[in-house]
N, C-alpha and C positions, 0 to 999 in steps of 0.2 A: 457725783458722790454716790456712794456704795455704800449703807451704812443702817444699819437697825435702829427702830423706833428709840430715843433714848431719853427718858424721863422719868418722874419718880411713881408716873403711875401705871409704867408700863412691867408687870408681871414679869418675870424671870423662868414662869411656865406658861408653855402655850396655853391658851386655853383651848377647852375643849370646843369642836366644831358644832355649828346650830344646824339641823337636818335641813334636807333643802325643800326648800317652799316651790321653787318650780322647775322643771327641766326644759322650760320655753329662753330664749336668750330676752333678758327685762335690761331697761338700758334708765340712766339714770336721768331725774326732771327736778325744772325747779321753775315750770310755766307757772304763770300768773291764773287761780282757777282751780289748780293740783295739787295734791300735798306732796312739798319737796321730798326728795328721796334720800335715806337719811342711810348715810353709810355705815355697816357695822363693820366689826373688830375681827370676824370672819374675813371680810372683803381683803381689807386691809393686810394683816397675814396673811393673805393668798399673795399679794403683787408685789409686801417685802419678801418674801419666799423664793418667789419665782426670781425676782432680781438680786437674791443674792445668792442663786445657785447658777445663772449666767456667771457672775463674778468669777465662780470656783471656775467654772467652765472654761471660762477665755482668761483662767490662770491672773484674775486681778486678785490682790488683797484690800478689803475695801478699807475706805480712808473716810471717815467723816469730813474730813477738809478740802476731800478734792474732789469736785464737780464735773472732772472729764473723764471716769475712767473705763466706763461701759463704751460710749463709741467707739475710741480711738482702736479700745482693746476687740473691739467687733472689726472692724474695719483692716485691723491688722489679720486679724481671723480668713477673712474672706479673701485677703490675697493668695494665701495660702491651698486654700478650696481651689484657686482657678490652678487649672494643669497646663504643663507645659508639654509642648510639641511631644508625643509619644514614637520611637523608632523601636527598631528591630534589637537597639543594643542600649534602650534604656533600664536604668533600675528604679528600683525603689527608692523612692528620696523624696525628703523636704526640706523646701529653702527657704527663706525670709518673703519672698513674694512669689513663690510657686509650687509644684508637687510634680513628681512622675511617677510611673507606674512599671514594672519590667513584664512583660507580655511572653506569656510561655511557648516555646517554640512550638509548630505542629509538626507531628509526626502519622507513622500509619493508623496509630493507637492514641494518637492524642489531640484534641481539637487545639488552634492554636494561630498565630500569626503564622506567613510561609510567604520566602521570597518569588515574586512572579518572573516568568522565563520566556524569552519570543525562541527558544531554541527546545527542541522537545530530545530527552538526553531520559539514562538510567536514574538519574539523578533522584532521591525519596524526601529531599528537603526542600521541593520548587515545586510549583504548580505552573502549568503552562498556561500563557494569556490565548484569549480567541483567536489573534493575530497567529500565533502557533497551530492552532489548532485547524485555523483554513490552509494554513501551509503545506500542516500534515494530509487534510484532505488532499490537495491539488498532488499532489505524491502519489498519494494511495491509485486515485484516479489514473495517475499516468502511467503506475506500473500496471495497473488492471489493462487499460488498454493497450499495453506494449504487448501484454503476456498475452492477450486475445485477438490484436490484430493479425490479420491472415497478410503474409506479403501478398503482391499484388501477382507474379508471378509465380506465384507455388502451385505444383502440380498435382492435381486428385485423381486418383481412379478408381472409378466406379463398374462393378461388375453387372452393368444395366445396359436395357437396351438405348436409355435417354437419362440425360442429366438430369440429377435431382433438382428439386426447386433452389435456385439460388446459387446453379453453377451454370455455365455454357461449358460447351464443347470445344476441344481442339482439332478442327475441321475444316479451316480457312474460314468458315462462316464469317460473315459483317458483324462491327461493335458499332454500335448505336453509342455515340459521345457523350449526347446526354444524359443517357441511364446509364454508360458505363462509363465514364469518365477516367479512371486509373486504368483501366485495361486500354483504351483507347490512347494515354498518354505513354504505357507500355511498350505494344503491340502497333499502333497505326490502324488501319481501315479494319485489318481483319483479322481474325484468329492465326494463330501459326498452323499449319493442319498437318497435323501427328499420324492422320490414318492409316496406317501398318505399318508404322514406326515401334521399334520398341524402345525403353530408356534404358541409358548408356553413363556410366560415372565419367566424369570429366579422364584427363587422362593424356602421357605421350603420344598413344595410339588412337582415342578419340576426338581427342582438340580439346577446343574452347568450350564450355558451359552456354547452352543457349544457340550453340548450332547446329545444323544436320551435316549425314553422311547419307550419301548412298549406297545401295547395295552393294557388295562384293562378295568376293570366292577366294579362300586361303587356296594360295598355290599349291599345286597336288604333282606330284614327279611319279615316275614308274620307270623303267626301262628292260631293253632285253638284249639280250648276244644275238651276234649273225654269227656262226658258224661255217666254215669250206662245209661243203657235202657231197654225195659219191659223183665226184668227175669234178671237171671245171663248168660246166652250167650249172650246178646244183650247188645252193646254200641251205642250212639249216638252223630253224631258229630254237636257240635255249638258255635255261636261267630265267624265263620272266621273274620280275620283283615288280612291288608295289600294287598299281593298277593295271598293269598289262599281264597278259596269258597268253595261253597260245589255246586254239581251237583250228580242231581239226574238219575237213571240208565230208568228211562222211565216206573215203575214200579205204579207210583201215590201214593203207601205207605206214609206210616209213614216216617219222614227220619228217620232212625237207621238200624245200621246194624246185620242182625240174623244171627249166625253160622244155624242155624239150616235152614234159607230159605235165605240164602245169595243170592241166583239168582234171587230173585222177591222182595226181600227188602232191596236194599241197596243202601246207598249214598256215593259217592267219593269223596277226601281231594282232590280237585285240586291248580295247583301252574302255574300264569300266570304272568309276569314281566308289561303285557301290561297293567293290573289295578294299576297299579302304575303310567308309564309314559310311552311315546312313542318308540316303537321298531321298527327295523330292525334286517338286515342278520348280522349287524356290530352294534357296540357302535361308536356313534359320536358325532359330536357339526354340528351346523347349520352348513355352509362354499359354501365362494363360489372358484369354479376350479377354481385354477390359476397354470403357472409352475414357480419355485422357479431357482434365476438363480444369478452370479453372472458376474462384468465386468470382461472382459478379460482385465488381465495384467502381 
C-alpha cells in the first residue's frame, strides 16, 4: 500500500519543518531505564514523502487498498537495469526484462568499439590482434634478412693488399668447417684460387657461371706474295699484309732473293704480332689489381 496519512487530523498543509537538533545519525529506543523516543510529525513526512515519490518513480498510482505495490513494481524495475549481451550491431532499446545499449563505432577520430583482425590489411575500421602483429614481425624480420644476407658465393674485390676483416681470399687457401661452414659446404677443403684470373660474364664464348678458362690468343693471320724474279733462281717477295713485312738483310739491292748470291741479295718474310695490336710477356685486357675475396660464413 502506497498511500497518505488519512484522517481527520491530518492537515491538508505540510507543516512546516522543526530545525535539526543533530547532524549525528540518533536511532530510535524504548529500553527499560530510557526515555522512549517519541516520533514527531517531521519524521514521519519525511518516509511518507520518500515512499510516495518511489511510487511516482516506478510509475505506481498508489492505492490505499493495496499492500503490494512498491515491491513487485521495484522488482519489475530492476530487471530492466540488468543489460543484455551488448554487440557491434546492438541498439538502444528496452524490454520488459532487459536493456541494450548501441556502442559507437571507432574511427581515426573517434574513440569507440572496433572490430579485431589476425590479418593486418589497409583496412581503418579493424584493429590488429598480437597474434598479427608477431606475424607482422616475423615478416618484417625475414625480409630484413633476405635484403641483408650476403649469398655465400658472391664475389668482393678489394683494392688491398689483404682482406678486410671478415672476408678471405680467393687463393686456393684452406676453409676451416667450423668457422666457415657455408663456404666450406660451397667450395670443399679450399678456396677457388682466382690469382691472375680476371672476371668474365657468363656467356656462348665463356661457359658456365662458376668455371675457369685458361689463357688463350685470338688467332692473328698475315700473309705475303712470292713473286718470279730476275732469272729462274730468283724469287721476290711482295704485298706483305697484316703481320708480315718484308726487311731487308742491309745489302741496298734489289729486294729478291738469288740462290745464286743469297748473301748479298736477300729480303726476309718477317712475322711481328705487334703491327697488328699492342703486346706483352702475357695476352690481357686493360685491369686494374684487385684481390678477389669472398665473406666468411
Amino acid at each position: 500500500m502506497v498511500w497518505h496519512v488519512d484522517n481527520k487530523t491530518a492537515p491538508l498543509v505540510k507543516p512546516r519543518k522543526q530545525p535539526v537538533f543533530s547532524k549525528e545519525t540518533r536511532y530510535f529506543t524504548d529500553e527499560i531505564g530510557q526515555t522512549p523516543t517519541v516520533p514527531q510529525a517531521d519524521w514521519f513526512n519525511m518516509i511518507q514523502g520518500e515512499l510516495l515519490q518511489l511510487a511516482k518513480a516506478l510509475g505506481v498510482t498508489p492505492d490505499k487498498l493495496n499492500d503490494g505495490q512498491i515491491g513487485p513494481a521495484l522488482l519489475e524495475k530492476l530487471k530492466k537495469v540488468t543489460p543484455s549481451t551488448i554487440t557491434a550491431s546492438t541498439k538502444n532499446s528496452v524490454t520488459d526484462s532487459s536493456h541494450t545499449h548501441e556502442i559507437t563505432k571507432a574511427t581515426t577520430s573517434q574513440a569507440g568499439i572496433v572490430q579485431l583482425t589476425n590479418t593486418v590489411s589497409s583496412a581503418q575500421d579493424k584493429a590488429i590482434t598480437p597474434f598479427a602483429v608477431n606475424e607482422l614481425q616475423k615478416s618484417i624480420e625475414q625480409a630484413i634478412t633476405e635484403a641483408t644476407e650476403v649469398p655465400v658465393d658472391k664475389i668482393f674485390a678489394f683494392d688491398t693488399a689483404t682482406p678486410p676483416k671478415g672476408y678471405i681470399a680467393r687463393n686456393g687457401q684452406a676453409i676451416d668447417q667450423a668457422t666457415m661452414p657455408k663456404l666450406y659446404a660451397r667450395y670443399g677443403a679450399n678456396m677457388p684460387d682466382d690469382r691472375d684470373r680476371v672476371l668474365r660474364m657468363a656467356g656462348s664464348l665463356a661457359g658456365t657461371a662458376g668455371t675457369t678458362q685458361e689463357d688463350a690468343m685470338q688467332r692473328i693471320t698475315g700473309s705475303f706474295e712470292v713473286n718470279p724474279g730476275h732469272g729462274s733462281r730468283n724469287f721476290f717477295i711482295g704485298s706483305p699484309k697484316g703481320c708480315f713485312h718484308r726487311g731487308s738483310t742491309g745489302s741496298g739491292k734489289a729486294p729478291y732473293i738469288s740462290y745464286s748470291d743469297a748473301a748479298s741479295e736477300s729480303q726476309r718474310a718477317l712475322f711481328d704480332s705487334n703491327r697488328s695490336g699492342r703486346t706483352a710477356t702475357e695476352t690481357r685486357v686493360k685491369s686494374r689489381i684487385v684481390i678477389l675475396c669472398n665473406k666468411i660464413q
